[in-house]
C-alpha positions in Angstrom: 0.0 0.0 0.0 2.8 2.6 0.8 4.7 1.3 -1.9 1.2 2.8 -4.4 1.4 5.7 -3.1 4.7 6.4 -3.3 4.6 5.5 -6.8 1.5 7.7 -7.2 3.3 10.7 -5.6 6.3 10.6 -7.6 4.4 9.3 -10.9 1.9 12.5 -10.2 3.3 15.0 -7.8 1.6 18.5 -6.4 1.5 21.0 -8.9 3.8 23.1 -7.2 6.2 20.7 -7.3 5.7 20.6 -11.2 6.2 24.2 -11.9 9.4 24.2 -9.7 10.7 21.1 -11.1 10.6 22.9 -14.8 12.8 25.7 -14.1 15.4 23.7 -12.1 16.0 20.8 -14.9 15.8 23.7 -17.6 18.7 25.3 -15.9 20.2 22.9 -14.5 20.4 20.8 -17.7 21.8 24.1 -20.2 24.5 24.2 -17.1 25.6 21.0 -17.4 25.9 21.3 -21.7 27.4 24.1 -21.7 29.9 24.3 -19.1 30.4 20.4 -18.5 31.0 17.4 -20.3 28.9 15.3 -21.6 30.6 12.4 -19.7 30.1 14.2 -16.0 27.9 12.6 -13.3 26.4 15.8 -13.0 25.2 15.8 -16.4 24.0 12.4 -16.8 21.8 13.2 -13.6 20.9 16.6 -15.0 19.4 14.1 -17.8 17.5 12.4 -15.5 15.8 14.8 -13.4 14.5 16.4 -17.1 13.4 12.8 -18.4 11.6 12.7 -15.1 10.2 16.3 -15.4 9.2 15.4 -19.0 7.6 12.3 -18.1 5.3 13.6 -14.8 4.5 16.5 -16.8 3.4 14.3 -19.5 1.4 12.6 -17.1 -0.5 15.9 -16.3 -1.6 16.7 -19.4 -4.9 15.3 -19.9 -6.0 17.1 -16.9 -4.3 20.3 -17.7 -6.2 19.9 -20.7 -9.3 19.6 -19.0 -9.1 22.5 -16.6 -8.1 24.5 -19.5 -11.4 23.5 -21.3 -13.5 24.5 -18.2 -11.8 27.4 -17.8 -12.7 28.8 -21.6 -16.4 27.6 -21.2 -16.8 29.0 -17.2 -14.5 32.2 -17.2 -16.1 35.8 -18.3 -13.2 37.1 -19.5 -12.2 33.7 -21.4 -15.7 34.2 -23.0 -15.3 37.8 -23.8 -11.7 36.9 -25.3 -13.2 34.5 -27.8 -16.2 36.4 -28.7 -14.2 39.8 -29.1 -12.7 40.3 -32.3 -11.6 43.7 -32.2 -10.6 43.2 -28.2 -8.1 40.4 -29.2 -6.7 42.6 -32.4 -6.6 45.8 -30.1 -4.1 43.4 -27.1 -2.2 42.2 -30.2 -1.7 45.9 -31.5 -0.5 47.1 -28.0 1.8 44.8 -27.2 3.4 44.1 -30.7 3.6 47.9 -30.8 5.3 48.2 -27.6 8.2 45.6 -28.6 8.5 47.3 -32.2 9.1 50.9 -30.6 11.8 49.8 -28.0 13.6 47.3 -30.5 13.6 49.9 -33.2 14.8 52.7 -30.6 17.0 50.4 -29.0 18.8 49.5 -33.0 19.0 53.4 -33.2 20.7 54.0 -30.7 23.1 51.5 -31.5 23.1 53.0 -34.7 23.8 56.4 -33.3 26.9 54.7 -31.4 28.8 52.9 -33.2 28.4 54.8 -36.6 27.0 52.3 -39.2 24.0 52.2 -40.8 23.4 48.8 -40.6 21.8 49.4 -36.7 20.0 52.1 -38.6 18.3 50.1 -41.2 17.0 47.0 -38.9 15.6 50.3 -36.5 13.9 51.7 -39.4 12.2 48.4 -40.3 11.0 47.7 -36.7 9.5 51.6 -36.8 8.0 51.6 -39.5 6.3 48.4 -37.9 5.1 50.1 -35.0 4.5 52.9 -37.5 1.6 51.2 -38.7 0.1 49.1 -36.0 -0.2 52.5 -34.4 -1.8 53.8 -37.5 -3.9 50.8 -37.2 -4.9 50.8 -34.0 -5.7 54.5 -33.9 -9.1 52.4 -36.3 -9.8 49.4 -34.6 -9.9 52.1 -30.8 -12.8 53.8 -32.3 -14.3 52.4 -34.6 -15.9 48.9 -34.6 -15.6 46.4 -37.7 -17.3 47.1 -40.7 -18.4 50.6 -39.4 -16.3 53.0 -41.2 -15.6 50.7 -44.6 -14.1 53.4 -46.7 -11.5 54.4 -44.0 -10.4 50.6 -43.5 -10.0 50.1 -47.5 -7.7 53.4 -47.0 -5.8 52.3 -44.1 -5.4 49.1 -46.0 -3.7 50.7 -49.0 -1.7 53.0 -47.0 0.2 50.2 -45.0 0.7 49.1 -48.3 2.6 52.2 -49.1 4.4 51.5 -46.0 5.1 48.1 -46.9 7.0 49.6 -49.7 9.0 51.7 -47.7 10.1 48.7 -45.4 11.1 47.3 -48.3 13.5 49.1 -48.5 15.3 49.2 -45.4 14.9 44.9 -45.3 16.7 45.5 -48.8 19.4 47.0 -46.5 19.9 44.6 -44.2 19.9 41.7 -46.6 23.0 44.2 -48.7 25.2 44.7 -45.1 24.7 41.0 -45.0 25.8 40.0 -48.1 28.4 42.7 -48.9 29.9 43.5 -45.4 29.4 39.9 -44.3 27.2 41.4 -41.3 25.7 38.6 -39.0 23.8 37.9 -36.2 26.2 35.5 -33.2 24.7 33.9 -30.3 25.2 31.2 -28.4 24.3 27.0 -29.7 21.4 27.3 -27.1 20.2 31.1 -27.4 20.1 29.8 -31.5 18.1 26.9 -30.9 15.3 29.1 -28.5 15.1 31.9 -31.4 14.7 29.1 -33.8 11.5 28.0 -31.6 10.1 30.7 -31.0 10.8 31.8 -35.3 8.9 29.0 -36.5 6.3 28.9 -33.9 5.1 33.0 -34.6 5.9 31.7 -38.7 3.3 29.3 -38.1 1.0 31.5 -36.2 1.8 34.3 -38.7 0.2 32.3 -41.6 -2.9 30.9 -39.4 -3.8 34.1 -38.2 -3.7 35.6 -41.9 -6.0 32.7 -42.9 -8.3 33.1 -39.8 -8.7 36.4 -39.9 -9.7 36.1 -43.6 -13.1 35.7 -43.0 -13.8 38.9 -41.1 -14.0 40.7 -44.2 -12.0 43.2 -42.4 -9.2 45.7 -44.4 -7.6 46.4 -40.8 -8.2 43.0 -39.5 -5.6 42.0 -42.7 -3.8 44.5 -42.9 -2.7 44.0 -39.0 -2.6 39.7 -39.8 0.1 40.9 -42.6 2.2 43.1 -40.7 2.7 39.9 -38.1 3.6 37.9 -41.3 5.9 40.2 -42.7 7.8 40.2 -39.2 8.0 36.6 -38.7 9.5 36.4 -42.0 12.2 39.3 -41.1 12.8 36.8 -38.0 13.4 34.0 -40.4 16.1 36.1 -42.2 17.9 36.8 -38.9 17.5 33.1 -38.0 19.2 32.0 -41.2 21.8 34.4 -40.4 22.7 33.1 -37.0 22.4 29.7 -37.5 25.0 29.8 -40.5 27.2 31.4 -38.1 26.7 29.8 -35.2 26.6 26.1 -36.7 29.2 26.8 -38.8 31.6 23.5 -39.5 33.6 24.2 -42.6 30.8 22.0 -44.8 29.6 25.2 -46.5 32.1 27.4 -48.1 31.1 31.2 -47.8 30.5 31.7 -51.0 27.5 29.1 -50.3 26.3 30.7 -47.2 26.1 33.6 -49.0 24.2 32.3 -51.7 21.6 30.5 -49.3 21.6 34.2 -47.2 20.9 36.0 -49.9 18.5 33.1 -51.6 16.5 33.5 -48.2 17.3 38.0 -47.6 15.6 37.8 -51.1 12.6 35.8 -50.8 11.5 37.6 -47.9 12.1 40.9 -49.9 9.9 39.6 -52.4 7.3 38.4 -50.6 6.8 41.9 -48.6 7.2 43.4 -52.2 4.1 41.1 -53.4 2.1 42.0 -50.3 2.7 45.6 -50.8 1.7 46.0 -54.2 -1.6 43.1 -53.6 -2.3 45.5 -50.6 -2.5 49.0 -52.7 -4.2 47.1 -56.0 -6.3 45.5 -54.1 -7.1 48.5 -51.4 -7.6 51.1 -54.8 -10.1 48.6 -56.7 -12.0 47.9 -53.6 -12.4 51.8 -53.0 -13.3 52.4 -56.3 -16.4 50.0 -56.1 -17.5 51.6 -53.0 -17.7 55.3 -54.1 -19.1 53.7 -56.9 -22.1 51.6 -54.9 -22.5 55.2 -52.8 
């Protein structure tokens, strides 16, 4: 009988004991690779405690699952977050606009420091981001969707002009790359977390533009396409530093800049594309309104 419950309390500990047992094997794991070998004690039971951590976590899910469920169907602000459109675009225009305006500020300065203009270029692109989510978010504050069509369709186009100007600073960043062999370096681990995080807002990026589709909505769009054309600026950045960082003499550098600049000018292209479907589109959709008024 002990013996069961033992094996019940380590197989499903307290939660507490969860959520502290996730930052300790994180840590104490990254420790051990990076500063010990692989053939220490101390990293063969760093191992351990995250296959265990892993595994009772594992364990949890189905209930975490559950309790997540309730929580959407109970909760009144879970409810209002589903059902509120233009609340959920307004949080995402906030915060993103928030990031966008210290990172560019923060590439500025840099800029404004060490003298090149290569700083200056990746804080122009991240401006010009929070550029127009402000512009957009000056909309969605007052006016609800589908209110005000003729200003969305103009907002639309606009960001496409902007889209155009961005252009031109990613163009930029992909020449210092190329030409002054300017890269991003970070550590094996930091690499592997930005390479995460990159394809998981990539992937988000393109679900949100298709999900958002539906709304009908000029700002709703134009909003899902300035989080596209970001996470494909992160992609850039990510081939960048993972060249560098992984670097092993297999590649040559005339190759890596070939696949650098393969990548710098695909996502030039595709913001190019969405800039010019943006301000087509955006101008014939105008055009039928004033026509149907």
């Amino acid at each position: 009988m002990n013996l069961k419950k033992t094996g019940k309390a380590l197989l499903f500990p307290h939660m507490a004991i969860l959520l502290l047992l996730l930052p300790i094997a994180t840590v104490f794991l990254i420790v051990s690779m990076v500063f010990l070998g692989t053939e220490s004690w101390i990293t063969i039971l760093s191992y351990v405690l995250a296959a265990y951590t892993l595994t009772v976590w594992c364990f949890r899910i189905p209930t975490l699952i559950d309790r997540i469920k309730r929580f959407n169907r109970e909760n009144k602000y879970a409810i209002r977050w589903r059902s509120d459109t233009r609340l959920r675009i307004n949080v995402s225009l906030y915060s993103a606009l928030a990031w966008n305006i210290l990172y560019g500020l923060f590439q500025l300065w840099l800029g404004f420091v060490h003298h090149t203009f290569w700083f200056y270029s990746i804080g122009a692109y991240y401006l010009s981001l929070a550029f127009m989510r402000f512009f957009l978010l000056r909309h969605t504050r007052r006016y609800a969707h589908g209110e005000n069509r003729r200003l969305e369709l103009q907002k639309y186009r606009a960001c496409g002009w902007v889209f155009l100007v961005m252009n031109a600073a990613l163009t930029l960043i992909v020449f210092f790359m190329l030409y002054w062999n300017r890269t991003f370096v970070h550590h094996m681990i930091t690499t592997i977390a930005m390479a995460a995080y990159t394809f998981t807002a990539f992937t988000m990026a393109i679900v949100n533009l298709v999900k958002y589709k539906k709304y009908e909505s000029p700002v709703f769009s134009a909003t899902k396409a300035i989080g596209f054309a970001s996470a494909c600026v992160s992609m850039l950045t990510l081939t960048s530093t993972m060249l560098t960082t992984f670097k092993d003499g297999t590649m040559d550098a005339l190759g890596e800049k070939l696949m650098l600049g393969g990548v710098g000018f695909a996502v030039s292209g595709v913001v190019l594309v969405m800039a010019i479907h943006m301000i087509v589109t955006g101008t014939k959709k105008l055009r039928q309104f004033n026509t149907e008024v």
